[in-house]
C-alpha beads as a LAMMPS data file, in Angstrom:
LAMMPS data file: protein, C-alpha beads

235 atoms
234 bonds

1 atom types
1 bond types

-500.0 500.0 xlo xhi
-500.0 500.0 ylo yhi
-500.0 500.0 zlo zhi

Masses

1 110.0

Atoms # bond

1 1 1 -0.115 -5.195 -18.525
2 1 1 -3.828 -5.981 -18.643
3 1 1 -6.043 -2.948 -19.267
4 1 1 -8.725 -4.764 -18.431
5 1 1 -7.332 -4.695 -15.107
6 1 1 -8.867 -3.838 -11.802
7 1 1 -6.882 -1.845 -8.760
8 1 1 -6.947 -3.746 -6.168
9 1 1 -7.351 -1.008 -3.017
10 1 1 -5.879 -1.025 0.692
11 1 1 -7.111 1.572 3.285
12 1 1 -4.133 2.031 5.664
13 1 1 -4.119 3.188 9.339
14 1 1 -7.395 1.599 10.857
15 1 1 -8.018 1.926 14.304
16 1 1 -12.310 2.332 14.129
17 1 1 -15.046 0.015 13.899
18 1 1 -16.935 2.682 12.050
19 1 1 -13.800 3.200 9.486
20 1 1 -13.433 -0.690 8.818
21 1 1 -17.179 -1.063 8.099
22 1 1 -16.975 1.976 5.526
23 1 1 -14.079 0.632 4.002
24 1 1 -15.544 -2.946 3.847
25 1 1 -18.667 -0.784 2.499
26 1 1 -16.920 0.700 -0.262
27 1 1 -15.679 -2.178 -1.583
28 1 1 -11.995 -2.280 -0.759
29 1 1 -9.667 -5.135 -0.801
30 1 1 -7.905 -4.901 2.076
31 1 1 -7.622 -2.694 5.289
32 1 1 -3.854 -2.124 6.972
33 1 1 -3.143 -2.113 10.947
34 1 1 -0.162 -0.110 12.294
35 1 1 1.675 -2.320 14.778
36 1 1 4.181 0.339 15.250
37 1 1 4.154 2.203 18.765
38 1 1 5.471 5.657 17.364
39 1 1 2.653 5.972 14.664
40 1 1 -0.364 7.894 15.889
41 1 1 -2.230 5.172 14.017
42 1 1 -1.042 2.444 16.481
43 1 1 -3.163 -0.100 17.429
44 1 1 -2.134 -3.262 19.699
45 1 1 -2.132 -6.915 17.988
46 1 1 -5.289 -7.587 19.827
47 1 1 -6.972 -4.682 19.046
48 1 1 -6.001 -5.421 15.589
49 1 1 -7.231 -8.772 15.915
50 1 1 -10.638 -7.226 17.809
51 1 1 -10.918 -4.645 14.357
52 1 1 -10.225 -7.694 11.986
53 1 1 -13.125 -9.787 13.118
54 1 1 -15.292 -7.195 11.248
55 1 1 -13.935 -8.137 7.770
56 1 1 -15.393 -10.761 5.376
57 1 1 -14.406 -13.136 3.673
58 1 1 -11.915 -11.675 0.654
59 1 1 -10.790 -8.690 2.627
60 1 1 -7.674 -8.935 4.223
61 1 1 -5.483 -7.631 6.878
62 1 1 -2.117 -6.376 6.377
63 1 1 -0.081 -5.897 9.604
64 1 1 2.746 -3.235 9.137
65 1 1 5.517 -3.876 10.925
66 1 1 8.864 -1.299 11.460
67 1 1 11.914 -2.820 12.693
68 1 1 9.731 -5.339 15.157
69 1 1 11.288 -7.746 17.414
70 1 1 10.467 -11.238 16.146
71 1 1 8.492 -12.387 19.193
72 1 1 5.874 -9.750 18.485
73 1 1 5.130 -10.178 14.949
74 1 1 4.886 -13.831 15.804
75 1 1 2.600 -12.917 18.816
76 1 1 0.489 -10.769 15.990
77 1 1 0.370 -13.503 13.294
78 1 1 -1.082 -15.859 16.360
79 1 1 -3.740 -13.515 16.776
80 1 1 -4.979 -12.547 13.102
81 1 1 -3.431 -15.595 10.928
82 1 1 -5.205 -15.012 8.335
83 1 1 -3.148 -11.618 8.122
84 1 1 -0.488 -10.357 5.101
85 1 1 2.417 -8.463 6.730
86 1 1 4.307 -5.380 5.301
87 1 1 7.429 -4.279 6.330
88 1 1 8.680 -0.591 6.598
89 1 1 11.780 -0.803 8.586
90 1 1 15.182 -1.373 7.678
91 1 1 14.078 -5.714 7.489
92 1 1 16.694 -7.751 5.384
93 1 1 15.209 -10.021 3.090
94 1 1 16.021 -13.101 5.519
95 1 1 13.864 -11.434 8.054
96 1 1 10.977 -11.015 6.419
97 1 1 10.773 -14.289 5.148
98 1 1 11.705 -16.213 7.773
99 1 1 7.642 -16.599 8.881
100 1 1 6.696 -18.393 6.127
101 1 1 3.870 -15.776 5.060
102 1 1 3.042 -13.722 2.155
103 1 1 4.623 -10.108 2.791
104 1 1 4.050 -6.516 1.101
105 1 1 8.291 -4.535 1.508
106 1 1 8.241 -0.649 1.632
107 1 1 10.232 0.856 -0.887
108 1 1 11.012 4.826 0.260
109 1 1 11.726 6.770 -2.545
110 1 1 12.907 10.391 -2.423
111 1 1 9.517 12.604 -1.383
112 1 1 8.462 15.108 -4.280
113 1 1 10.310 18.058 -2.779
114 1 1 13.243 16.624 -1.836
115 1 1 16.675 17.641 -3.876
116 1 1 17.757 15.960 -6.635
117 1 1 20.456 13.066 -5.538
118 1 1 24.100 14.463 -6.210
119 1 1 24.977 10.920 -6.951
120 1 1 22.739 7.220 -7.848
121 1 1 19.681 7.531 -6.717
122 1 1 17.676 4.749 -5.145
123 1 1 17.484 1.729 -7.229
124 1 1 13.880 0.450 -7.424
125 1 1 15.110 -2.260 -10.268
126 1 1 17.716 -3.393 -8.077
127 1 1 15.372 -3.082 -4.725
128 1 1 12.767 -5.403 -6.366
129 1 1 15.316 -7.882 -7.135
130 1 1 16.662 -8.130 -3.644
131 1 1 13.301 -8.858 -2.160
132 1 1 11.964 -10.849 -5.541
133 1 1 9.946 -13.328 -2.780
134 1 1 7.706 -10.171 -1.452
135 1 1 4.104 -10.233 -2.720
136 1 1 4.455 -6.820 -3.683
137 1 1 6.741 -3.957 -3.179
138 1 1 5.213 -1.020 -1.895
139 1 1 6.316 2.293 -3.315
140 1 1 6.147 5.014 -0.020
141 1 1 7.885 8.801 -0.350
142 1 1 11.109 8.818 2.118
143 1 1 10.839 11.393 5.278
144 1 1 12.056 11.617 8.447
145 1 1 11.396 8.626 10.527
146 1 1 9.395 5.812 8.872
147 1 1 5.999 6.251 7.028
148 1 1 5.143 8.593 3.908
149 1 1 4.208 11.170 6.271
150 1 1 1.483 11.837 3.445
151 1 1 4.064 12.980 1.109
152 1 1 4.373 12.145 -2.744
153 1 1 6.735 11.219 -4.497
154 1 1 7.996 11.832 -8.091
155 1 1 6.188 9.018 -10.185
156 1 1 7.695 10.061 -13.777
157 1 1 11.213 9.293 -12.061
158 1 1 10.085 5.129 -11.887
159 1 1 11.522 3.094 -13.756
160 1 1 9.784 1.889 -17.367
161 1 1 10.424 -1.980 -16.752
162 1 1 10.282 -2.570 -13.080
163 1 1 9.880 -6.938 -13.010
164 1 1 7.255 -6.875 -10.034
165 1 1 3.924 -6.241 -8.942
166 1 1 3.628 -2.554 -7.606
167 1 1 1.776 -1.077 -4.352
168 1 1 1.450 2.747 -5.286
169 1 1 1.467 4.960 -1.730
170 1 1 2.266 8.064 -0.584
171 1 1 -0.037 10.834 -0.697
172 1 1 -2.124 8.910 -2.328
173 1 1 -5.850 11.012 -2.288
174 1 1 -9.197 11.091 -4.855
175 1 1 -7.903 14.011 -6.581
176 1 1 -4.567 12.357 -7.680
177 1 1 -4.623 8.733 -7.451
178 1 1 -6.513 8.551 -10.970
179 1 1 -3.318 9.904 -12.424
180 1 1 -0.928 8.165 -10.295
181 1 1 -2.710 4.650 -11.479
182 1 1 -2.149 6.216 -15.168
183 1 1 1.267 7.316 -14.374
184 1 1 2.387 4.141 -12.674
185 1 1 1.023 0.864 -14.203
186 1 1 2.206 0.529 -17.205
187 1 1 5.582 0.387 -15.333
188 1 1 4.805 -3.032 -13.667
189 1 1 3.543 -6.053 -13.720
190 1 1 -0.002 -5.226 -11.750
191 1 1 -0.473 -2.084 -9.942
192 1 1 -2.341 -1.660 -6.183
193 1 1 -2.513 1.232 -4.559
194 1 1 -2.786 1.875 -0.383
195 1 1 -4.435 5.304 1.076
196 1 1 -4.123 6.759 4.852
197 1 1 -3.881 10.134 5.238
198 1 1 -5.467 11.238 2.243
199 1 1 -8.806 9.557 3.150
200 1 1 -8.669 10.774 6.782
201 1 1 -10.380 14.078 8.998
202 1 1 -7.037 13.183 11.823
203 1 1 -4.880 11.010 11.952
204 1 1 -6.294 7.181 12.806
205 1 1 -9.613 8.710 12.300
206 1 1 -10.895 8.041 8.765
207 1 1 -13.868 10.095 6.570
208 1 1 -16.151 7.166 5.109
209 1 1 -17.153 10.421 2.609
210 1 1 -13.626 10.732 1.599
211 1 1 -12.897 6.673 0.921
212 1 1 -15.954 6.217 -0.997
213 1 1 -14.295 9.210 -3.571
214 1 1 -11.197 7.239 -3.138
215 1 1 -12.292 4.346 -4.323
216 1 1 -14.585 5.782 -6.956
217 1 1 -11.778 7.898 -8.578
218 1 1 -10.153 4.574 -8.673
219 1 1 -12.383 2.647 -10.551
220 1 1 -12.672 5.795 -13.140
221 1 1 -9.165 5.432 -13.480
222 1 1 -9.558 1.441 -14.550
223 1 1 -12.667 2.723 -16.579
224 1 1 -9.694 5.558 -18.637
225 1 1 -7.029 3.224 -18.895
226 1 1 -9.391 0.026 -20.432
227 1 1 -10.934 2.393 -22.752
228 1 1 -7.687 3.990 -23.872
229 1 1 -6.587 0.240 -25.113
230 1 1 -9.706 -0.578 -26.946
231 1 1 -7.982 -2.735 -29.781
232 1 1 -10.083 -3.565 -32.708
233 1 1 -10.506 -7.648 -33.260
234 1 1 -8.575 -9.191 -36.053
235 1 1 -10.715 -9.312 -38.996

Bonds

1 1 1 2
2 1 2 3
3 1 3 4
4 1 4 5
5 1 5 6
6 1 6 7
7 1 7 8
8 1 8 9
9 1 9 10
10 1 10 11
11 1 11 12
12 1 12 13
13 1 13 14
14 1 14 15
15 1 15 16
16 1 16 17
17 1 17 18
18 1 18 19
19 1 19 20
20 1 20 21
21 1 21 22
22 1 22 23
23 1 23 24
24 1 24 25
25 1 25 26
26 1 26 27
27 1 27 28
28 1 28 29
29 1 29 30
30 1 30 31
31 1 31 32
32 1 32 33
33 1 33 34
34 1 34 35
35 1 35 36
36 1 36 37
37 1 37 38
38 1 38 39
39 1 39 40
40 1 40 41
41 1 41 42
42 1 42 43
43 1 43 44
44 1 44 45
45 1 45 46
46 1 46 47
47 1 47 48
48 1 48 49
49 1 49 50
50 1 50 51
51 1 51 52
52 1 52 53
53 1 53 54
54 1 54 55
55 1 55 56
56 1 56 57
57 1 57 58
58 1 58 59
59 1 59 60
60 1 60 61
61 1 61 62
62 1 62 63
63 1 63 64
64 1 64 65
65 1 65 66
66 1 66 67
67 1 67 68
68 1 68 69
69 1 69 70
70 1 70 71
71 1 71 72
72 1 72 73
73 1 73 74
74 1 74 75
75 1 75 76
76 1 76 77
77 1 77 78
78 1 78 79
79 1 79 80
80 1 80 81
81 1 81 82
82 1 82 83
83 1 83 84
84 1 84 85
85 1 85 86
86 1 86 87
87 1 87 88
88 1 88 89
89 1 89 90
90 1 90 91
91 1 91 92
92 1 92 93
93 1 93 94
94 1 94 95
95 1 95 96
96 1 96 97
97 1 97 98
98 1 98 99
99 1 99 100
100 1 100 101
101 1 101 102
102 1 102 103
103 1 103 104
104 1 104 105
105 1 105 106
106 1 106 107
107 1 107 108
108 1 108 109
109 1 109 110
110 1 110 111
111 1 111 112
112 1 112 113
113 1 113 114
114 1 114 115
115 1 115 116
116 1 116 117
117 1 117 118
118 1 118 119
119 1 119 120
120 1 120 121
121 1 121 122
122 1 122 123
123 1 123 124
124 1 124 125
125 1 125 126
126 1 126 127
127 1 127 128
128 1 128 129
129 1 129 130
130 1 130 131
131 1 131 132
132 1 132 133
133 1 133 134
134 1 134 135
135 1 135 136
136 1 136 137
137 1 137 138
138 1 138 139
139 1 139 140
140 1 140 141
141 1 141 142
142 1 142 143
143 1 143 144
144 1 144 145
145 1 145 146
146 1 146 147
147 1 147 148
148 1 148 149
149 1 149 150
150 1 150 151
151 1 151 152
152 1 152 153
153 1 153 154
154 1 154 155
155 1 155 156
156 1 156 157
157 1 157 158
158 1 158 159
159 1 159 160
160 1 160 161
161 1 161 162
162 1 162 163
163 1 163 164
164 1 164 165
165 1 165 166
166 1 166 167
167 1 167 168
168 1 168 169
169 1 169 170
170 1 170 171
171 1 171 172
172 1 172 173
173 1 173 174
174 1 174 175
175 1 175 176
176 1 176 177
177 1 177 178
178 1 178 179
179 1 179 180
180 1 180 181
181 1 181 182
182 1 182 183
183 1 183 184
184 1 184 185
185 1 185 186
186 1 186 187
187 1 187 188
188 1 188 189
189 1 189 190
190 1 190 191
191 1 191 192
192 1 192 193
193 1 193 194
194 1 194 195
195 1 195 196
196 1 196 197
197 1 197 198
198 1 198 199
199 1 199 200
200 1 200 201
201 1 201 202
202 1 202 203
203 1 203 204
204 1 204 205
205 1 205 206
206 1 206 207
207 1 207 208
208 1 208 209
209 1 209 210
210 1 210 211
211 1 211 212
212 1 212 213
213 1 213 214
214 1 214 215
215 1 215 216
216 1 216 217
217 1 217 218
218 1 218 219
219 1 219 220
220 1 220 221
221 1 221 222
222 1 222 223
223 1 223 224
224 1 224 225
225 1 225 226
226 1 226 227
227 1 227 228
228 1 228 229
229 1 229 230
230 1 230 231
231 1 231 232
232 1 232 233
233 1 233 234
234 1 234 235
């Protein structure tokens, strides 16, 4: 792991002009759409689309997709193909490969007040093996339904050696993501992390108040961890 490294930083749940334009404003990386009808952050591929326009160049969209019938995400990717996907469903490895495009996978691990697991728990080691050709896998905490609900989950319980670049979610807001980055990178090979909730008034409705803290706790957390593996030059 780099210290040197920079967090690279998605904002999650768009469905604003406003909220894309303070997110593109605060210097974020990339900004998610929820093409899932249940969500309360829902937004149609061509509003999607109509939202993406705003972004420029080096910002990307991320379409999240839940258990989607393969005509729509190819009816999405048609409209925005510029777009990364992310799937949060129950999507086998063949299935979210099949489109030929770069994909984020949702890994839900047991929410922070859940029980301990009477037996094995989930098996992020394993997980990130079976879908080795995602971009990313992105870590989310396990409720009812699909979606983080805003819920963390237990970061000390990740493995020490996971093989795979890392999408930290869940709960994610400024006051805790600076110790979630510290907690969580050194377990992977390069560490992201994705915000909804926890930068929002309602739901779908973002604060551009509360990303800006977002992404400045961020950086502060790049600023700890570089300076905490200052190594003196060979002499």
């Amino acid at each position: 792991m780099n210290p040197a490294q920079r967090t690279r930083i998605k904002v999650c749940g768009l469905t604003r002009e406003a909220d894309v334009d303070a997110a593109v404003a605060a210097g974020v990386d990339a900004l998610g759409f929820v093409l899932y009808a249940p969500s309360a952050r829902f937004v149609s591929p061509e509003r999607a689309a109509e939202l993406a326009q705003r972004l420029p160049p080096f910002v990307t969209p991320v379409l999240l997709f839940v258990n989607a019938e393969p005509q729509f995400i190819a009816q999405a990717l048609a409209l925005l193909p510029q777009a990364l996907l992310q799937f949060h469903g129950d999507e086998s490895p063949e299935q979210c490969t099949r489109y030929g495009r770069p994909f984020l996978r949702a890994a839900r691990l047991p929410a922070s007040d859940a029980p301990e697991p009477a037996g094995p728990g989930f098996d992020l080691l394993e997980y990130a093996q079976e879908f080795s050709a995602a971009q990313a896998i992105l870590l989310d905490a396990h409720v009812e339904g699909y979606g983080g609900g805003g819920k963390t989950f237990n970061w000390s319980r990740l493995p020490t050696n996971v093989n795979a670049h890392l999408v930290l979610s869940g709960g994610l807001t400024p006051a805790n993501v600076t110790d979630g980055i510290a907690q969580v990178r050194p377990r992977c090979q390069t560490l992201s992390v994705d915000v909804s909730s926890g930068v929002e008034v309602s739901k779908g409705i973002k604060s551009a108040d509360k990303i800006h803290q977002f992404v400045a706790a961020v950086r502060a957390a790049d600023e700890q961890l570089a300076h905490s593996h200052v190594r003196l030059p060979p002499t």
